[in-house]
matplotlib code that plots the C-alpha trace (Angstrom):
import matplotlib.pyplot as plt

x = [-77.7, -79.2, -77.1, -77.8, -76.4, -76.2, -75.2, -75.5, -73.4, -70.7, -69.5, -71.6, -72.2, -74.2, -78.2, -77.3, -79.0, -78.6, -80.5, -79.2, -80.2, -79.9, -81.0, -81.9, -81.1, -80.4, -83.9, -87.4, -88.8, -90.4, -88.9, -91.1, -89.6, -86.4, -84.6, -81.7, -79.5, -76.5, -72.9, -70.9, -67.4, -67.6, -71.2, -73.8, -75.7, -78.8, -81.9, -82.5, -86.0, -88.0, -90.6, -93.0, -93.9, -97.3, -95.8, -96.0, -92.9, -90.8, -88.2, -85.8, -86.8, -84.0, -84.0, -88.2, -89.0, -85.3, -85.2, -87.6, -88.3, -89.4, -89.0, -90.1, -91.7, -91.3, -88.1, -86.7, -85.2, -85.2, -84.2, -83.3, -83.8, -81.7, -82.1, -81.4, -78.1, -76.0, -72.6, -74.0, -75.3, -72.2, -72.1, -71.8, -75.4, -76.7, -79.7, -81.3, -84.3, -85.9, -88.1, -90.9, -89.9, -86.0, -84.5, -82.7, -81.2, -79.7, -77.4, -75.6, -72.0, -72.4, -71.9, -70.2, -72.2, -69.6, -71.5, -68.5, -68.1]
y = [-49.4, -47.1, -43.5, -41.0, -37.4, -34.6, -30.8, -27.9, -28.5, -25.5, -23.2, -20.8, -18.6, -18.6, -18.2, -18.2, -20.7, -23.9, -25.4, -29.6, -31.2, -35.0, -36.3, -39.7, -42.2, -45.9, -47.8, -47.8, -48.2, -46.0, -44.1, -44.6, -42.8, -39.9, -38.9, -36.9, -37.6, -36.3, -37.5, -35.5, -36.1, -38.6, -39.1, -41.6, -41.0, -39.5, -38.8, -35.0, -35.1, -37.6, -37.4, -40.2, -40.2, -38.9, -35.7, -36.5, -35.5, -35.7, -34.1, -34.2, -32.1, -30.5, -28.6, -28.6, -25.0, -24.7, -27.2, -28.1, -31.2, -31.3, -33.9, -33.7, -37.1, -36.2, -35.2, -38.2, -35.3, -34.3, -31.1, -30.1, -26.1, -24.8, -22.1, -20.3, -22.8, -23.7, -24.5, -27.8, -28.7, -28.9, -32.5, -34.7, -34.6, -37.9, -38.5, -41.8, -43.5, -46.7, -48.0, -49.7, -52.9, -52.8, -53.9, -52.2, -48.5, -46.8, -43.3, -41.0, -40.2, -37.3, -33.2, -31.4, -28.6, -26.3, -23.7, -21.4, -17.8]
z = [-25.5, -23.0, -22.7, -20.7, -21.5, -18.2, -18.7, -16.6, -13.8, -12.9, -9.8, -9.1, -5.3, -2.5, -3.4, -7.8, -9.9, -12.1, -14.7, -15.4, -17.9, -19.0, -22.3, -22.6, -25.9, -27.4, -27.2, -28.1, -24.9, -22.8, -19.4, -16.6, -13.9, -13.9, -11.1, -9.6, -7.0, -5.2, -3.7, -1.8, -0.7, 1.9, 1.8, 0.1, -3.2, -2.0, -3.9, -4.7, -6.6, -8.8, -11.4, -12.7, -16.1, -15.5, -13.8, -9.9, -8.3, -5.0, -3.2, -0.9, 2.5, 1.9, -1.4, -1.0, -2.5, -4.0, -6.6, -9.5, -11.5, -14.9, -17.9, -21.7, -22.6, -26.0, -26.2, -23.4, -21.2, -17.4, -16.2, -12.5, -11.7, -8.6, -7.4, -4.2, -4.2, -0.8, 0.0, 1.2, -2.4, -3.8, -4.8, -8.1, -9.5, -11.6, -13.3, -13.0, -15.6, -15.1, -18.0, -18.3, -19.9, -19.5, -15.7, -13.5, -13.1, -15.4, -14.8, -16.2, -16.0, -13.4, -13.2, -10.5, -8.7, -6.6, -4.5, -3.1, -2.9]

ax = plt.figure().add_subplot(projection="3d")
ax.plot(x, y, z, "-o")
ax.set_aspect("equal")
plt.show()
């Protein structure tokens, strides 16, 4: 079965960095798009940025020039650069893959990301 793997989350301050990762595994079939999104405390999963499998990606307004998308088709991975990190980006972070000839969404298990000084 479909499992996907995220790292990278932690506590860092105002304006650091993070790098996430999320490793995808468990079938043959190939991702079409990856995604991450975001849930605060009190607050709705919200999408943070996305990325086709031909390299087209999207962001949310609000981490546009922050944040950066990047996936390794080879490899089945997705990466999520922060930088310049806020206090309101601390949230759970998930990475999301649908696939070409499998239904539905599939996510991982979740990372915190605590922006505090």
């Amino acid at each position: 079965q479909v499992q996907l793997v995220e790292s990278g989350g932690g506590l860092v301050r105002p304006g650091g960095s993070l790098r996430l990762s999320c490793a995808a595994s468990g079938t043959i079939f190939s991702i079409d798009t990856m995604g991450w999104y975001r849930q605060a405390p009190g607050k709705q999963r919200e999408l943070v940025a996305g990325i086709t499998s031909g390299g087209s990606t999207n962001y949310a307004d609000c981490v546009q020039g922050r944040f950066t998308i990047s996936r390794d088709n080879a490899k089945n991975t997705v990466n999520l650069q922060m930088n310049n990190l806020k206090p309101e980006d601390t949230a759970v972070y998930y990475c999301k893959v649908n696939y070409y000839s499998l239904r539905g969404d599939y996510w991982g298990q979740g990372t915190q990301v605590t922006v505090s000084s």
